[in-house]
N, C-alpha and C positions, 0 to 999 in steps of 0.2 A: 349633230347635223342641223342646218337648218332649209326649211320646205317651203314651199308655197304653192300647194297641190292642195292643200286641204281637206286631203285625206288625214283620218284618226291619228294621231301620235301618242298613244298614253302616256311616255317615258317623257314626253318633252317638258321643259319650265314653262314657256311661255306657246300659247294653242290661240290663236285667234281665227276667228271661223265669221266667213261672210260678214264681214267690220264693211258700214257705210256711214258715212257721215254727209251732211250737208245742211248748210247753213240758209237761213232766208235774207237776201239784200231787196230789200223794197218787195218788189213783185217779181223780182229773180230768185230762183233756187240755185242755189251755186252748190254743185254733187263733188266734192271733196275727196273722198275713197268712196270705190265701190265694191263690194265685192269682194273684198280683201281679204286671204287668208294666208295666215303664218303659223310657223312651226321654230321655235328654236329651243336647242337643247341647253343644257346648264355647261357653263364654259366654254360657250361659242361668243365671237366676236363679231358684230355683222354692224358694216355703213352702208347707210341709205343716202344711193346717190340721185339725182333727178332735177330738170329745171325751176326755176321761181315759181312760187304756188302749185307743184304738182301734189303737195300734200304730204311731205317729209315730216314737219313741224307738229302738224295738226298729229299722225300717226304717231310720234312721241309721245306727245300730252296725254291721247288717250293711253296710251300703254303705262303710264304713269299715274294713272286715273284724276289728272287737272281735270280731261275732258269727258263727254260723255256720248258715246254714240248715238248715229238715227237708228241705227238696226244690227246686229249681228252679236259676238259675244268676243269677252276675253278674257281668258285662264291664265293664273300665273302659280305655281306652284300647289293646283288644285283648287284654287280659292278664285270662285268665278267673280270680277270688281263690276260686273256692269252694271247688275242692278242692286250694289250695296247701297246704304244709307250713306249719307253726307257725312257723317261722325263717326261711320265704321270706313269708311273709303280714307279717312285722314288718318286714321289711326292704322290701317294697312299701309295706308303710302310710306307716313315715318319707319313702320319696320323695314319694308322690301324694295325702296324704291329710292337710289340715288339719283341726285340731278345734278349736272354739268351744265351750265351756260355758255353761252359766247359772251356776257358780260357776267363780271365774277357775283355780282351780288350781296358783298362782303357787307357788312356793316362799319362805318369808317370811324365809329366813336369806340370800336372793340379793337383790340390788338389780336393779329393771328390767335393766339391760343385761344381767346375765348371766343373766335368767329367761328372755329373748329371744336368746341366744344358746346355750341348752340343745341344741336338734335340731341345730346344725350342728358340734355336738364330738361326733357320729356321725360327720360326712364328714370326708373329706381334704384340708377347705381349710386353709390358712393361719392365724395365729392377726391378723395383717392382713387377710386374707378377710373371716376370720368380721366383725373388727370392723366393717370397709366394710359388711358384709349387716345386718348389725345396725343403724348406725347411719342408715341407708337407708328400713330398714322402720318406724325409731323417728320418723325425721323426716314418712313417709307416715301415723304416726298422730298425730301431734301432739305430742311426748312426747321431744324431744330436749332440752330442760329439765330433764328429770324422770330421764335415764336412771342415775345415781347414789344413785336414790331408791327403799327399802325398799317391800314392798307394804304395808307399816303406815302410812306416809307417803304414799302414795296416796288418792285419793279411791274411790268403788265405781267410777264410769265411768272413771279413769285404770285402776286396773287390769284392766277389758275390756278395755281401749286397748292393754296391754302383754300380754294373753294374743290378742288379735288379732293382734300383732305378733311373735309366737310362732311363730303360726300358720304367719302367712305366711311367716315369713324362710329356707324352704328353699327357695320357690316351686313348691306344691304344686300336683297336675296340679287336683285341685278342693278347697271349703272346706264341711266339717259343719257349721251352728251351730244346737245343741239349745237354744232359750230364750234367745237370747244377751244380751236385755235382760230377763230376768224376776225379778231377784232387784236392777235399777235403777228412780228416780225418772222420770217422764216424760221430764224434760228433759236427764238422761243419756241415758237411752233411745233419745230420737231424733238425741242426740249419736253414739250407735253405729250407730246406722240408716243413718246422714248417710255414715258410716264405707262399712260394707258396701257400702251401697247405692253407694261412689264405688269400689271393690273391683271390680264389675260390670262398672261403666259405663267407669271410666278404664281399670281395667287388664285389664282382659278374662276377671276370674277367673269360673271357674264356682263358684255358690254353692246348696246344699239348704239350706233353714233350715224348720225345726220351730219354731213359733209358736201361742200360744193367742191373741197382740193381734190384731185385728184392723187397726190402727197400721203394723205392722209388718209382714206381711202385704200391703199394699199397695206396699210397696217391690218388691217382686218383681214378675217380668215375667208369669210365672204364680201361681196358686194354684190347688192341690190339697186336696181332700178323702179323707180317711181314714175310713170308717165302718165298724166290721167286722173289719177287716182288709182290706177292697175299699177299692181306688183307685177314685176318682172323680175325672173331670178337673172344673175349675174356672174361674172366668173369668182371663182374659188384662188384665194392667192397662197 
């Protein structure tokens, strides 16, 4: 399930409780979230929907631990990140934390295979490992054709496909995806959805997605509203 009552959830993956953030511009305090409290369980899929600068963006990063809040806390798996160290928060994110962009990110002097095998030349697998994990999460996106292929020799939805594949291939406890088809045509677009949305359902990953489509949006099992910096729960699809 997921909540935003912020009453106790023991059972849930992700617990955030009273999350505010706010930034200083000159001699303005600009209040970002306030108040925020969430609950999601493990293999739930929830998009946050909401207008420009309501605090969509900013709510990822933190939940991801890029950022760091003014006030409140967040649990992921038991493991409270907010007031870890710098060097234990990096070393948590590569376990438990995939990231999706709305630009892919890729490195363009690497070929598919070794953009998707970047996070696991962190660990202490194998260079057999890696390749098995690699060519595992290339084939779950389509893209085992393609894995000796430049991101300039890509198309825009291949290379989602191979920053998806990124993602996944540590098998992270959940997945960010800020915009993940917004910078694609329709029909990539719902090529990625198709994607995600089977991320969910087959493999049981827990998914945040920050979304302006409406399209995409309905993929999710929830949707959430952002107005403010207030959570507002949304309907159930």
């Amino acid at each position: 399930m997921v909540r935003v009552d912020g009453n106790s959830h023991e059972e849930s993956l992700i617990q955030v409780r009273n999350l505010d953030k706010k930034y200083q511009r000159g001699s303005e305090e600009i209040h970002v979230l306030q108040g925020l409290n969430l609950d999601v369980d493990q293999g739930e899929f929830v998009a946050f929907m909401g207008p420009s600068g309501s605090g969509k963006t900013t709510l990822l990063n933190l939940l991801g631990g890029l950022d760091l809040p003014s006030a409140g806390s967040i649990t992921v798996a038991g493991d409270e990140i907010t007031h870890m160290s710098g060097s234990r928060l990096t070393a948590w994110r590569a376990k438990h934390v995939g990231f999706i962009f709305q630009m892919y990110n890729l490195i363009p002097v690497l070929t598919a295979f070794q953009n998707v095998e970047m996070p696991l030349l962190l660990t202490r697998l194998s260079k057999a490992e890696r390749r098995t994990h690699v060519e595992a999460v290339l084939s779950v996106v389509g893209l085992t054709d393609r894995m000796r292929h430049y991101p300039r020799q890509l198309s825009g939805g291949q290379e989602q496909r191979v920053a998806i594949a990124r993602a996944i291939v540590s098998d992270p406890t959940f997945l960010l995806c800020d915009e993940p088809t917004g910078d694609l045509d329709r029909n990539s677009a719902d090529e990625i959805l198709d994607l995600v949305q089977q991320l969910a359902d087959d493999f049981g990953k827990t998914i945040l997605m920050v979304t302006h489509d409406p399209r995409a949006a309905q993929r999710a099992k929830v949707v959430l509203h952002l107005e403010k910096g207030v959570l507002i729960e949304g309907q159930k699809n």
